[in-house]
N, C-alpha and C positions, 0 to 999 in steps of 0.2 A: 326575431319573428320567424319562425317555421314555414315554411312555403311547400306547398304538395311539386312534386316534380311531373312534366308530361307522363316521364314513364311512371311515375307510384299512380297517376291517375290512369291510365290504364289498365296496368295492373289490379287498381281498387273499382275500376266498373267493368271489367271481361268478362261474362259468367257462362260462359260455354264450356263444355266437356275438357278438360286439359287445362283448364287458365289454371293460375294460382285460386282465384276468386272463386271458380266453379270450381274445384275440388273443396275449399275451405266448405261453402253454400252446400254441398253434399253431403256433408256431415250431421244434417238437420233435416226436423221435419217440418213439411209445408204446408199449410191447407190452400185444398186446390180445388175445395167446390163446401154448397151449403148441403148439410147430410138433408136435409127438408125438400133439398130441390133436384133429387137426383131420385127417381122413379123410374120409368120402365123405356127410358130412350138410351142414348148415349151421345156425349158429349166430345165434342174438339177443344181440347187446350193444350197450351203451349207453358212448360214451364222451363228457366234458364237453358230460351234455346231448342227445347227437344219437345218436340210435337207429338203429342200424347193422346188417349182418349182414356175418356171416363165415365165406367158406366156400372149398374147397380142389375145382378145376374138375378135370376128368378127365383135363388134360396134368397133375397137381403142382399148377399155381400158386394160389398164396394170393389172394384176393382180399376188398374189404372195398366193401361198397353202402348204399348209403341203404336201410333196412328197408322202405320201403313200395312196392310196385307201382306204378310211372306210371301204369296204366292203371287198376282200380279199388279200389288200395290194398290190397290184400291182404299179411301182414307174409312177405316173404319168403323167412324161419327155415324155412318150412315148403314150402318149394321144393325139388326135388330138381335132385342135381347132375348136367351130361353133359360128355363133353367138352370141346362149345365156352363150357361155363358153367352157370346157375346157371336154372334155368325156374319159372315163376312156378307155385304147385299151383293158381290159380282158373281162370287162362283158359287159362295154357301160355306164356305170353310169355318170351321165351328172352335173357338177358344174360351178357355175357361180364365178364372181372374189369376191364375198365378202363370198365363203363354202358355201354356201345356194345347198344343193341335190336338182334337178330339174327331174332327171329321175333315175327311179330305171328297168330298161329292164329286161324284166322274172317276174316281180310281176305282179299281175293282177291290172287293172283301178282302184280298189277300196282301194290296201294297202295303208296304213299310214305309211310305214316304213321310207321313205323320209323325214318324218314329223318330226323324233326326232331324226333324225342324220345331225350333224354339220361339215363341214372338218376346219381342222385349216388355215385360214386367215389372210393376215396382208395388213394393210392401205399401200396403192403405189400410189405414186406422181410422176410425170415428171417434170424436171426442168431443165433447162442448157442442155439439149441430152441425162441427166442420169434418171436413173427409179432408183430412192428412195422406200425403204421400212420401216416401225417404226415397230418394233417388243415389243414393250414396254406397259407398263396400259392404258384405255384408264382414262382420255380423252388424244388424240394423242397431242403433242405440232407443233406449225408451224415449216414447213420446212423451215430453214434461206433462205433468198433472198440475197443471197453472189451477190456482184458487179460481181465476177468473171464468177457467172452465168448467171446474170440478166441486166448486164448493157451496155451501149452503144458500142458495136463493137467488137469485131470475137472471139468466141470461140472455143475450138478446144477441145474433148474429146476423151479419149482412157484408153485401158488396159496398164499401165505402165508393169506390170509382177505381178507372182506369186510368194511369197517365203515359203521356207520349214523352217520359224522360225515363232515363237511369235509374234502377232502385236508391241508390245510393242516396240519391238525391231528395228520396221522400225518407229513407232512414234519418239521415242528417238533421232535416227541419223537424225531426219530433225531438231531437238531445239539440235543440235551440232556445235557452228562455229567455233572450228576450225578444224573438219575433210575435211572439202572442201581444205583445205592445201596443205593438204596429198593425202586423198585417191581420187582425183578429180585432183592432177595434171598432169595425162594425159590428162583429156579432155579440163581443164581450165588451161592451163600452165603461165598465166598471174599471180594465185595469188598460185602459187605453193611454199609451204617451208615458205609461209607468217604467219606471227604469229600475231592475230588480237587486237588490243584493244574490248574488248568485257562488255557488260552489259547488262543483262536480267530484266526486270518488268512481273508484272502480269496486265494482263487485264481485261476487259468485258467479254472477248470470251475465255480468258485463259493465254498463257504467249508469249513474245515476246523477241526476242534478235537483240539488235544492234552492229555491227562490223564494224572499220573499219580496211585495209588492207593496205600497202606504196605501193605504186606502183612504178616504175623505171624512172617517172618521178619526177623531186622534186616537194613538195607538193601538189601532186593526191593521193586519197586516192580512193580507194574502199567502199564502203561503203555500207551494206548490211541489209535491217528489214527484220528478219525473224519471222512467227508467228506460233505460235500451238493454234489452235483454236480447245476447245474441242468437240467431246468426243479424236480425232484423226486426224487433219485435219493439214496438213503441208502447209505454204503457203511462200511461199519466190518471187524472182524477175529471178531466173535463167532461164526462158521464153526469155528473151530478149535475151541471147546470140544467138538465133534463128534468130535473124532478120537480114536484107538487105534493106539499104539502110539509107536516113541520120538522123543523130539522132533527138530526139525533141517529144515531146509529154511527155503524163504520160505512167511511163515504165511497159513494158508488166509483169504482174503477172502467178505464176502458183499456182494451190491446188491440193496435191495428199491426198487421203484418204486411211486410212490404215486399208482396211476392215479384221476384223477375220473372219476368215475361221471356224477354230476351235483352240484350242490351240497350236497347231504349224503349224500353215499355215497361211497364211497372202494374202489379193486379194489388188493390190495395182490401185485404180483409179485415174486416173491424166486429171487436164482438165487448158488447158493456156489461157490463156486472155490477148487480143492487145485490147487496149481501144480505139477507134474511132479517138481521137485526135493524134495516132503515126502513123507518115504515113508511118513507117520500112513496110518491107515484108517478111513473113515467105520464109526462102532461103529452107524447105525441112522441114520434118514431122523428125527430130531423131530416135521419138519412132515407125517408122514404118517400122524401122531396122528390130525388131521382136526377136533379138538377145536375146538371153537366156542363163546363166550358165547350164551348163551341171548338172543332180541330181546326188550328192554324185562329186563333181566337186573337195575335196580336202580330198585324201585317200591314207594311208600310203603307198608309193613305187605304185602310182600310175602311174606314170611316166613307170615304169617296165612293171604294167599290158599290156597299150596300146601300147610300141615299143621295139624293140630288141633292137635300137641302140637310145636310149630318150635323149632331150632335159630337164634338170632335170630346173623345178621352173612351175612358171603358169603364163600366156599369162592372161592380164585384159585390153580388148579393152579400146580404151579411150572414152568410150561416157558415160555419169556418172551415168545414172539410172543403167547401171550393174555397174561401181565401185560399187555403193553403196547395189548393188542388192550381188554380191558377197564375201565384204565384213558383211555387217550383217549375212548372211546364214551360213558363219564363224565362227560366235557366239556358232551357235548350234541351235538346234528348242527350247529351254529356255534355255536362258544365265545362270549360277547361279552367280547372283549378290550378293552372300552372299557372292563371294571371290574377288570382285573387291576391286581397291585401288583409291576411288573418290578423286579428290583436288578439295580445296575450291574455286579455281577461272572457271578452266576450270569445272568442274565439275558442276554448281550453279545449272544452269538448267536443269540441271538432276536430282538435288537432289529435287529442287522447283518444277517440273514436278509430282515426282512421292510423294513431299509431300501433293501435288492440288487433286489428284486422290484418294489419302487416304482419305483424308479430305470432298472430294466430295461425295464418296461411302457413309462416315457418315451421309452426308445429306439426300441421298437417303432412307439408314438405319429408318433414323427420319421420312420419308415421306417428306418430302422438294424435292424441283427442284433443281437439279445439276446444276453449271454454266453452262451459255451460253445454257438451253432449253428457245428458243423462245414462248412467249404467247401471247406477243402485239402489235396487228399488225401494230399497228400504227409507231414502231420500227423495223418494218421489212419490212417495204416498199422496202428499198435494203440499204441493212451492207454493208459498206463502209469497207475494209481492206486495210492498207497501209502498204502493201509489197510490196517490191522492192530490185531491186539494181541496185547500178551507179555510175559512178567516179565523183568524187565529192573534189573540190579547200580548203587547208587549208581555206579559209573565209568562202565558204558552210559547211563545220564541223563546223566550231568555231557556226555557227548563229544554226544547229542542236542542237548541245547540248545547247543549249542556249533557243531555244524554248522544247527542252525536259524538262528540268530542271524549267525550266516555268509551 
């Protein structure tokens, strides 16, 4: 049995400037806002760590800066946007999206002061609805061209939630199959208490798991590819249970990213893809519920706190971004995996997960490209990922594993 040590668990959740974790995570790009919701203000966020602003200059361009003012620090969220960029609301100092000082107000026409002061800058791309950011060396590596953003018919992007734990920790539960069993049979009660045939490989982009599930007819099967495309990028087929209407097509995919905040806070972006060929129709947006776990949602005689006369246990709607929003935050803001009890089967891809991450850091360490950083473009025309799920006929399994195993 493989056991995470205190230190590889630190190691595998530190994402600040300098960890092992944080330079690996710099080698990729993030999305760090919805390109739909970024108009004519400017925004405060934080990503691994470093508090950033984000904001959309008067030609379009997106741009992303160091939040604090060069000159007497004032947080720049509250700057207003012109044309050539983005102006400071204490004194006026004027920056455009790449840190370049354009006004310094109150120097006289002649100072150079503007001349040798830099604000900090990071490369931001649009893509699929989301505003990417690389925070990493340059030269920048290409932003993947995921089908899911780039390819023929409807995408749909959004704030899945925010959590009060570790990225790590919402990475992990999407390369889990069989907690969809469990903590998902409220919402999916079809494959509730199902125990899966399962097998994990490593890929191109990173690792992937196949399950199948019995279903309550004779020989239907469930059948689900799920993927982890690194640095964090969960991709599975549970988009389709959204839909309306008859089946047929290539099945609707989903990718959430599992942005670090900072070390215990996690921004989780999600965007579904109906590829042109399904003629299903989204019956309703789920995540536009809004629903959220309450902060501190499980606390000793909590129950007591909020009523004289309590309902004792906890109420977990059944729509599965919170199953699974709730359970993980359960963890803790860092699990200590130095006390878990992994098993060889259910466990693999967790253990192969966080042996890829160790191993990929090393790369970094060397100066090497981490898997899955894009260089050639000729390869990234648009990354094809086959994630999915679908019921699927004892002969459809048998001819799967058959072309797997191939």
């Amino acid at each position: 049995m493989e056991m995470t040590t205190r230190q590889e668990n630190a190691i595998l959740t530190q994402v600040g400037r300098g960890t092992p974790m944080g330079e690996l995570l710099r080698r990729y790009w993030w999305p760090v806002g919805i390109s739909a919701h970024l108009k004519d203000k400017p925004t405060f966020i934080r990503v691994m760590g470093e508090d950033l602003v984000l904001f959309r200059d008067g030609k379009g361009r997106a741009g992303v800066l160091g939040a604090y003012c060069a000159h007497r620090r004032a947080n720049l969220c509250l700057g207003d946007v012109e044309m050539g960029g983005l102006r400071c609301r204490y004194h006026g100092w004027l920056y455009d999206v790449e840190g370049r000082l354009l006004q310094t107000p109150g120097e006289p026409p002649e100072s150079t002061l503007k001349d040798g002061i830099r604000q900090l800058a990071y490369p931001v791309e649009e893509l699929g609805g989301l505003v990417f950011a690389y925070l990493g060396p340059e030269p920048a590596p290409l932003l993947p061209r995921y089908d899911f953003l780039v390819g023929d018919g409807e995408t749909y992007v959004t704030v899945q939630g925010l959590q009060d734990c570790n990225w790590l920790q919402c990475v992990e539960n999407g390369l889990d199959p069989v907690h969809p069993s469990f903590t998902h049979g409220g919402a999916w009660p079809d494959i509730r208490s199902t125990e899966p045939d399962l097998g994990f490989e490593e890929t191109e982009w990173g690792l992937v798991y196949k399950a199948y599930r019995k279903s309550d007819k004779e020989g239907e099967f469930n059948y689900r590819e799920h993927h982890l495309l690194m640095p964090g990028i969960s991709c599975g087929g549970s988009g389709g249970r959204y839909l309306k209407g008859p089946a047929g097509g290539t099945p609707v995919s989903a990718a959430r990213w599992s942005v670090p905040i900072d070390d215990t806070h996690t921004l989780l972006m999600r965007v579904r893809f109906k590829p042109a060929d399904n003629p299903g129709k989204y019956e309703g947006d789920p995540f536009s519920k809004r629903w959220k776990p309450p902060r501190d949602f499980i606390e000793p005689y909590k129950e007591y706190r909020d009523s004289d006369n309590p309902v004792l246990g906890y109420e977990i709607p059944p729509l599965h971004f919170v199953e699974d929003g709730m359970v993980v935050d359960s963890l803790g803001p860092r699990v200590d995996r130095e006390n878990e009890n992994l098993g060889p089967t259910i466990d693999n891809g967790i253990i192969r997960l966080r042996s890829m991450y160790l191993r990929e850091m090393e790369n970094v360490r060397l100066g090497r490209d981490p898997k899955n950083v894009m260089r050639d473009p000729e390869k990234n025309r648009t990354v094809v990922i086959t994630a999915y799920e679908r019921w699927v006929s004892e002969a459809e399994r048998q001819e799967l594993e058959e072309s797997t195993s191939a």
